[in-house]
C-alpha positions as CSV (number, residue, x, y, z in Angstrom):
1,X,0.0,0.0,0.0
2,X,1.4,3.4,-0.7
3,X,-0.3,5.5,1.5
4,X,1.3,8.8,-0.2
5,X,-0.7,8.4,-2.6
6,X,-3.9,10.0,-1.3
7,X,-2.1,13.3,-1.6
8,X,-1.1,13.0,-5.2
9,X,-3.9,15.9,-5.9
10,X,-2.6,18.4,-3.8
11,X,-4.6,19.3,-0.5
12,X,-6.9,16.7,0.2
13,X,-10.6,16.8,2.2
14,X,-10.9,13.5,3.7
15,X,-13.6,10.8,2.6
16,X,-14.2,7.8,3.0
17,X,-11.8,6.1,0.7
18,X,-9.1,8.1,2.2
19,X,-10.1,7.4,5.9
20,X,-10.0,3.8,4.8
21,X,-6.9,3.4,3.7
22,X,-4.8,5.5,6.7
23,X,-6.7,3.4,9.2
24,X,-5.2,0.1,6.9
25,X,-2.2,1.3,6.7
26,X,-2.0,2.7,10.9
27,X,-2.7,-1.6,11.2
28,X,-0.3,-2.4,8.9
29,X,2.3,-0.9,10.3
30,X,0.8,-1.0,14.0
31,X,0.9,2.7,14.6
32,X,-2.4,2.1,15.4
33,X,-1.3,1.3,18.8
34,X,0.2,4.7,19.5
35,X,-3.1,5.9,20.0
36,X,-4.1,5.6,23.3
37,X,-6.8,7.5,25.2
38,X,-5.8,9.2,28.7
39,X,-7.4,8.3,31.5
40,X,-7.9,11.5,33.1
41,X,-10.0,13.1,30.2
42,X,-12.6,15.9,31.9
43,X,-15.8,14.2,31.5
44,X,-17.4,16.7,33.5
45,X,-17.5,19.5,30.9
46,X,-19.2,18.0,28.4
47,X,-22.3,16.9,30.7
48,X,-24.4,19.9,29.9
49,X,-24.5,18.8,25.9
50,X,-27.7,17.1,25.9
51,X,-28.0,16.6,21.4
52,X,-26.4,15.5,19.0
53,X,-25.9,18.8,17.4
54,X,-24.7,20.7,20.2
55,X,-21.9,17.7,20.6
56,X,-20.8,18.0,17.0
57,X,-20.8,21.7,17.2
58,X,-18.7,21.6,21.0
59,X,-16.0,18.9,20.2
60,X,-15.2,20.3,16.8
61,X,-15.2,23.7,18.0
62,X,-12.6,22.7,20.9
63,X,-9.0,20.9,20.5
64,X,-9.9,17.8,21.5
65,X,-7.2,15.8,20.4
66,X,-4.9,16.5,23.3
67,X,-7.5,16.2,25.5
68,X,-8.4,12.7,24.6
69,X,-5.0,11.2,23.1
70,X,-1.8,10.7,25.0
71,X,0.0,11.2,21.8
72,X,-1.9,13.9,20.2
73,X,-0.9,16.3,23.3
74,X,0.3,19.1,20.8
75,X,0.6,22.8,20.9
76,X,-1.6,24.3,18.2
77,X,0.0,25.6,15.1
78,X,3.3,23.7,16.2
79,X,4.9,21.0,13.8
80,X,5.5,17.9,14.6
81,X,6.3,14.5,13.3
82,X,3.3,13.1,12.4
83,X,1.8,10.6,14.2
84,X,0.0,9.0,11.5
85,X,1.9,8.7,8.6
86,X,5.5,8.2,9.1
87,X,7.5,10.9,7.3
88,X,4.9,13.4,7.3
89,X,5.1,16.6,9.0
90,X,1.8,17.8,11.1
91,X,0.5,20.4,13.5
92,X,-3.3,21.6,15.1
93,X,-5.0,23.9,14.3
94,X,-8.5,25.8,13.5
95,X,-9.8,26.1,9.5
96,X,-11.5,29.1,8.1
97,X,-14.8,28.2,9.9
98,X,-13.3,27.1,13.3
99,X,-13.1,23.6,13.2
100,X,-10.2,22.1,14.5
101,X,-7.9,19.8,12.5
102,X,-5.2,17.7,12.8
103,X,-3.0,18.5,9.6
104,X,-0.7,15.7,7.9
105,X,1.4,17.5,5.4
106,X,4.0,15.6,2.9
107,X,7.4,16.8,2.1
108,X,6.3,17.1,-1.5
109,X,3.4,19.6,-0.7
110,X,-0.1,17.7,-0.4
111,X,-1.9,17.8,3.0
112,X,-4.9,16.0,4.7
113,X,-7.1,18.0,7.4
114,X,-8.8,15.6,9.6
115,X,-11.4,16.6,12.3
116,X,-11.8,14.6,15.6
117,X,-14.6,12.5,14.3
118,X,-12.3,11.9,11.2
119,X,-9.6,10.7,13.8
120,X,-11.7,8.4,15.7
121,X,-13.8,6.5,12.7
122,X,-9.6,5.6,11.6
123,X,-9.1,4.5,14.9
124,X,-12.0,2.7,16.1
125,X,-14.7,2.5,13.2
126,X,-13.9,-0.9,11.0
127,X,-15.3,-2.3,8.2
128,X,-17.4,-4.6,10.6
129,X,-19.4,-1.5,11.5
130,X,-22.8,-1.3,10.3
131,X,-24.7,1.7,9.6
132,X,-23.6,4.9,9.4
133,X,-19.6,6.0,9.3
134,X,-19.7,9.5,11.1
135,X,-22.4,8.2,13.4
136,X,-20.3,5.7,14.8
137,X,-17.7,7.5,15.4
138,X,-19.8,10.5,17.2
139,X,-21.4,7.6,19.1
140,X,-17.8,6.4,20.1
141,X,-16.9,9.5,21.0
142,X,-20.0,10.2,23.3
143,X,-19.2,7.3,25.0
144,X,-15.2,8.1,25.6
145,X,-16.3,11.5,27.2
146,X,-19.0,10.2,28.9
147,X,-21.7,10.9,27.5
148,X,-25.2,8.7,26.9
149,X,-28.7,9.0,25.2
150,X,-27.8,12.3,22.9
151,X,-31.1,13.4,21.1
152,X,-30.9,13.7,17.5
153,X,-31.9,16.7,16.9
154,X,-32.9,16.3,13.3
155,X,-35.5,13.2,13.9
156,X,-36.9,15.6,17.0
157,X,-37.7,18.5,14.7
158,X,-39.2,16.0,11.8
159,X,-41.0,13.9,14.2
160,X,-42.1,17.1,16.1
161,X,-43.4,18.7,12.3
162,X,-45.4,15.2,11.9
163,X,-47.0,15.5,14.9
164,X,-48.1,19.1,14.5
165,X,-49.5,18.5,10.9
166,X,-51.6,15.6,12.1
167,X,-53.0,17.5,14.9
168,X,-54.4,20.4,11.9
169,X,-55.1,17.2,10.1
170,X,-57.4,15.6,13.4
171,X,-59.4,18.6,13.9
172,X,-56.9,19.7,16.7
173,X,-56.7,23.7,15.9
174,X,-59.5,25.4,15.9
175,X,-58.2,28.3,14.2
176,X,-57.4,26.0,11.1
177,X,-61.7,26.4,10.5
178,X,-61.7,29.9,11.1
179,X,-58.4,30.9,9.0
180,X,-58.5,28.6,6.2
181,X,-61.7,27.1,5.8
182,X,-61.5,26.0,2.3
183,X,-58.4,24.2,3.9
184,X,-60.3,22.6,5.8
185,X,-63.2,21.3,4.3
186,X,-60.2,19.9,1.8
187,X,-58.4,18.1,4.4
188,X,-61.7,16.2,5.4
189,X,-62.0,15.2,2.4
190,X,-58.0,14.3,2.4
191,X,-57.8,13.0,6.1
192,X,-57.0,9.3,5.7
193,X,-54.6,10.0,2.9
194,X,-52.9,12.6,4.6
195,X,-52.7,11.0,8.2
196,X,-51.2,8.2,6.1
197,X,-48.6,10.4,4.5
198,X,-47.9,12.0,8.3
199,X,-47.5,8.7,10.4
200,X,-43.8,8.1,10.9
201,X,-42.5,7.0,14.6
202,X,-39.2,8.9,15.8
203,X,-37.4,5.5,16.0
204,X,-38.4,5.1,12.1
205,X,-36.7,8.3,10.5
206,X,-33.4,7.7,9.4
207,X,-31.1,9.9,7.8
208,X,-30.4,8.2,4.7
209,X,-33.9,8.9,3.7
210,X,-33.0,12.8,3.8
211,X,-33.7,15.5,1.0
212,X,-32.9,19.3,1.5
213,X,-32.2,18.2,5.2
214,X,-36.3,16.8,5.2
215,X,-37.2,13.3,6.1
216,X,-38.4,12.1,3.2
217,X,-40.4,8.3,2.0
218,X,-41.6,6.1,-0.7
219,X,-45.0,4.7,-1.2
220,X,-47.0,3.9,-4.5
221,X,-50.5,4.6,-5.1
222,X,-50.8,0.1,-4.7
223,X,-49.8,0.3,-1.1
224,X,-51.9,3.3,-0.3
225,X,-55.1,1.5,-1.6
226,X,-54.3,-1.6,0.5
227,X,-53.9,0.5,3.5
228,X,-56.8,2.6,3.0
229,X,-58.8,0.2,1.3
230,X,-59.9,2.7,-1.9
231,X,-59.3,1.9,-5.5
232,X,-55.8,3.1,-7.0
233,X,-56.8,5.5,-9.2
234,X,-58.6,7.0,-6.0
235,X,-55.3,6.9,-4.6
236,X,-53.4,8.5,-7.7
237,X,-56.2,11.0,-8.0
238,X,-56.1,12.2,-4.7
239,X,-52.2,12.1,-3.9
240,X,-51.9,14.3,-7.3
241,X,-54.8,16.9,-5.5
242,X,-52.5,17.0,-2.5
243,X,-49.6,17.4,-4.1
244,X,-51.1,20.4,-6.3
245,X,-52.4,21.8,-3.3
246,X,-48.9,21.3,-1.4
247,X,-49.6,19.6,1.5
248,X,-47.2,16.6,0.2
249,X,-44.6,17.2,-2.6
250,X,-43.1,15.2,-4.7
251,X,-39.1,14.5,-5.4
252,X,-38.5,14.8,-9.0
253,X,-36.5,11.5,-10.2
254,X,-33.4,13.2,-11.7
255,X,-33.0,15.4,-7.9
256,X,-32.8,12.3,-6.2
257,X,-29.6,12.6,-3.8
258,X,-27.2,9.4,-4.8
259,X,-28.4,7.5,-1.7
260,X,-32.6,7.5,-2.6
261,X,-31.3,6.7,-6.3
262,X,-29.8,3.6,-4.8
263,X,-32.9,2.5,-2.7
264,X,-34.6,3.0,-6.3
265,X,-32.5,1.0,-8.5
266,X,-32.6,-1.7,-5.9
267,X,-36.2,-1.9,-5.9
268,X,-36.2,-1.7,-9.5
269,X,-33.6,-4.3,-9.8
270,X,-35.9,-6.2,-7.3
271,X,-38.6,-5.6,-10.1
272,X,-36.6,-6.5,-13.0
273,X,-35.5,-10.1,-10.7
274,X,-38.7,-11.2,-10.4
275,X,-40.3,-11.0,-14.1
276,X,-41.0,-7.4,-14.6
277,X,-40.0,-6.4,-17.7
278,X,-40.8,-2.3,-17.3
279,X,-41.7,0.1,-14.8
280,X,-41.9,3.3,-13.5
281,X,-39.3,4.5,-11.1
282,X,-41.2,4.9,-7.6
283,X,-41.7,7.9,-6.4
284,X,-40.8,9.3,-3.0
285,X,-42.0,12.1,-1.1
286,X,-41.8,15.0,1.3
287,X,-44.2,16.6,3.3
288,X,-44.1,20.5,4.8
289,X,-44.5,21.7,8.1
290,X,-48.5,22.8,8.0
291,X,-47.5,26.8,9.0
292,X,-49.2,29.8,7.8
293,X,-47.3,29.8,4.9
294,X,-48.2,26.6,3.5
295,X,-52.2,26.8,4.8
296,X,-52.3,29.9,3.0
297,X,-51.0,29.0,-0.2
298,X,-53.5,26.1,0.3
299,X,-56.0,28.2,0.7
300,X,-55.8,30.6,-2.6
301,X,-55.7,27.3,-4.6
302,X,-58.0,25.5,-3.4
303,X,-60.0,28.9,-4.2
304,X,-59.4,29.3,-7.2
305,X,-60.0,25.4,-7.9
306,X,-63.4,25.8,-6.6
307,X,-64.2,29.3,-8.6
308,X,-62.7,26.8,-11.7
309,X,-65.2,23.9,-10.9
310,X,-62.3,21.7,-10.8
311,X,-62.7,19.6,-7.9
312,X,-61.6,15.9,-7.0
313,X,-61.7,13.2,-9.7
314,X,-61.8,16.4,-12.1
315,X,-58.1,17.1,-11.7
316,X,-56.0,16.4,-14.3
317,X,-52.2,17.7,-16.0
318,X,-54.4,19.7,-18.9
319,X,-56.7,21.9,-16.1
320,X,-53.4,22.2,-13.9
321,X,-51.3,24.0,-16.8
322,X,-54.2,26.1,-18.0
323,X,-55.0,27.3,-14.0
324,X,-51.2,27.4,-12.7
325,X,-48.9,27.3,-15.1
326,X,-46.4,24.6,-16.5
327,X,-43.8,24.4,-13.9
328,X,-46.6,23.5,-11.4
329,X,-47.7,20.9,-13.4
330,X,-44.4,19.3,-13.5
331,X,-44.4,19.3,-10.0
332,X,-47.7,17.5,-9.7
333,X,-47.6,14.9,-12.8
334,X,-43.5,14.0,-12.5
335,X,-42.0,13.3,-15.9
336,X,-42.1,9.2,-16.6
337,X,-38.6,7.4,-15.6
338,X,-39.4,4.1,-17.5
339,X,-37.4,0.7,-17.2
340,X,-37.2,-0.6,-20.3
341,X,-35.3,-3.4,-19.7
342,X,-33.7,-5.1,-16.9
343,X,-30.9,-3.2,-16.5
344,X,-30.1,-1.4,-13.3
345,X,-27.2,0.1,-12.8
346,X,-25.9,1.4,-9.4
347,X,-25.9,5.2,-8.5
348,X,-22.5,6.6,-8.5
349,X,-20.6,8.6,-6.1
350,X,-20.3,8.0,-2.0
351,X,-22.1,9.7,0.7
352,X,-21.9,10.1,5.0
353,X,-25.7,9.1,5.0
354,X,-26.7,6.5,7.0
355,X,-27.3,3.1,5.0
356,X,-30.0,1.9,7.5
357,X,-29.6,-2.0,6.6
358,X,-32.1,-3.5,8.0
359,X,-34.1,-1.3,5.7
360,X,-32.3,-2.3,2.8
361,X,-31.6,-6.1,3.3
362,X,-32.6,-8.2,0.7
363,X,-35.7,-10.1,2.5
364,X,-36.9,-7.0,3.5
365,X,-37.6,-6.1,-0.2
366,X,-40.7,-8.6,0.1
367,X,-42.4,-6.0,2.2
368,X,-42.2,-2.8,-0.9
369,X,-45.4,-2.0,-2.5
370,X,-44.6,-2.1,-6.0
């Protein structure tokens, strides 16, 4: 293994291939062993951190290396020999944004900036690790400075925007009939379908299911009739109605981040494996906090729907262009992504999201509405 040559392009931000291949090469060589934590490490500051955000923001925002490491005990913006990577020159110190970073810097001018979560998924995070890389390693070190139980702040906030839209959605706010009553009426109308779209438990949002920092989920109009027990084109009719009036919203295929292109392919692979010979890509969803904002853009359209006489089973791509324009439309009725044949092919690139396994294992593929 030549571990120099992860810095043959200069300055180098660390992923995972990188991270891989010091931690091999720290084994390899047993440097690995140099890194031993103190036992004396002030556990007692970090008490008062009670999420996961405020953790990541305090340890990266503080020179923990020292603190943790016997062998990391540096001065900041002082070379050393690196511990690392033998011939390498390194020091501490904060980047442009004030995170710090343990530099490695080679003699012929490339450098690697790791962070302390960096530093401890090469140290401690294998291979064997399921799930998520940099949620291991924040775990791990949680659990060296003592801390247990962090609240993710993230599945509080989406969990907490669930549970506020199904109490509009129940007949909880009483202002919701006074300020928006064409809203209202609608979401009767709606209400299985959208309590449907709004029931997710806290323990079930994971982060690899994550656009624009949203939670986001698939479904197909197949499982929605099951559930509910309507007809499908009940179910397409009406998710399109809710959709137009934006209290769901659809994820255009060609936006999908690489990670909810994967989960696609594999259920279209799962598609293609068990006779299909063509399909459309499923489609996967977000849903918006129900704030005055979106109840009032509710509002003027379902206005203006009812001043149209468009109304329910009525709806269709024609009557949405010629009332809101093209782009809306778009939005509503997503362009086709049709499988021809079967041949899936991977999405490219590499991501920090969580790879939530167990929902991805193959036997758990039996359980997708397709």
């Amino acid at each position: 293994m030549n571990i120099y040559s992860i810095f043959s392009g200069g300055n180098v931000k660390p992923q995972t291939h990188e991270k891989r291949m010091i931690r091999q090469y720290l084994i390899q060589t047993g440097r690995i062993h140099r890194f031993q934590l103190k036992t004396n490490i002030n556990k007692e500051s970090f008490q008062n951190i009670k999420t996961t955000r405020e953790f990541e923001r305090h340890v990266q925002t503080r020179n923990l290396f020292g603190e943790i490491f016997i062998n990391l005990d540096m001065e900041e913006q002082v070379w050393y020999h690196c511990e690392f990577i033998v011939g390498n020159d390194a020091w501490i110190s904060k980047d442009s944004i004030g995170i710090y970073r343990y530099f490695s810097k080679t003699h012929f001018g490339g450098t690697i900036g790791l962070n302390i979560f960096d530093v401890i998924e090469i140290l401690f995070c294998g291979d064997e690790e399921a799930g998520d890389a940099f949620q291991n390693a924040r775990n791990r070190l949680a659990k060296i400075v003592g801390l247990e139980g962090l609240k993710d702040e993230w599945k509080v906030q989406q969990f907490e925007k669930y549970q506020n839209n199904l109490v509009y959605i129940r007949g909880g706010r009483a202002e919701l009939e006074q300020e928006y009553p064409e809203v209202f009426k609608f979401i009767q109308r709606y209400r299985p379908i959208l309590e449907y779209m709004n029931s997710h438990k806290e323990e079930g949002l994971f982060r690899a299911f994550t656009y624009r920092d949203e939670h986001v989920f698939f479904t197909s109009t197949n499982r929605i009739k099951e559930k509910l027990g309507i007809s499908q084109s009940t179910a397409a009719r009406s998710v399109n109605m809710l959709t137009l009036i934006g209290l769901i919203i659809k994820i255009p295929h060609d936006k999908l981040p690489s990670k909810l292109l994967e989960i696609s392919n594999r259920i279209l692979e799962y598609r293609a494996n068990n006779g299909f010979k063509g399909g459309k890509r499923i489609t996967f969803y977000r849903v918006p906090y129900y704030d005055r904002e979106t109840l009032e853009s509710a509002e003027e359209i379902v206005k203006k729907l009812q001043a149209a006489g468009v109304w329910g089973s009525l709806i269709s791509k024609e009557r949405v262009i010629k009332l809101f324009g093209d782009a809306k439309a778009k939005e509503v009725f997503l362009a086709d992504y049709v499988v021809k044949q079967a041949d899936i092919t991977a999405a490219e690139g590499d991501s920090d999201m969580q790879t939530d396994d167990d929902l991805l294992s193959d036997e758990d593929y039996d359980y997708i509405p397709f």
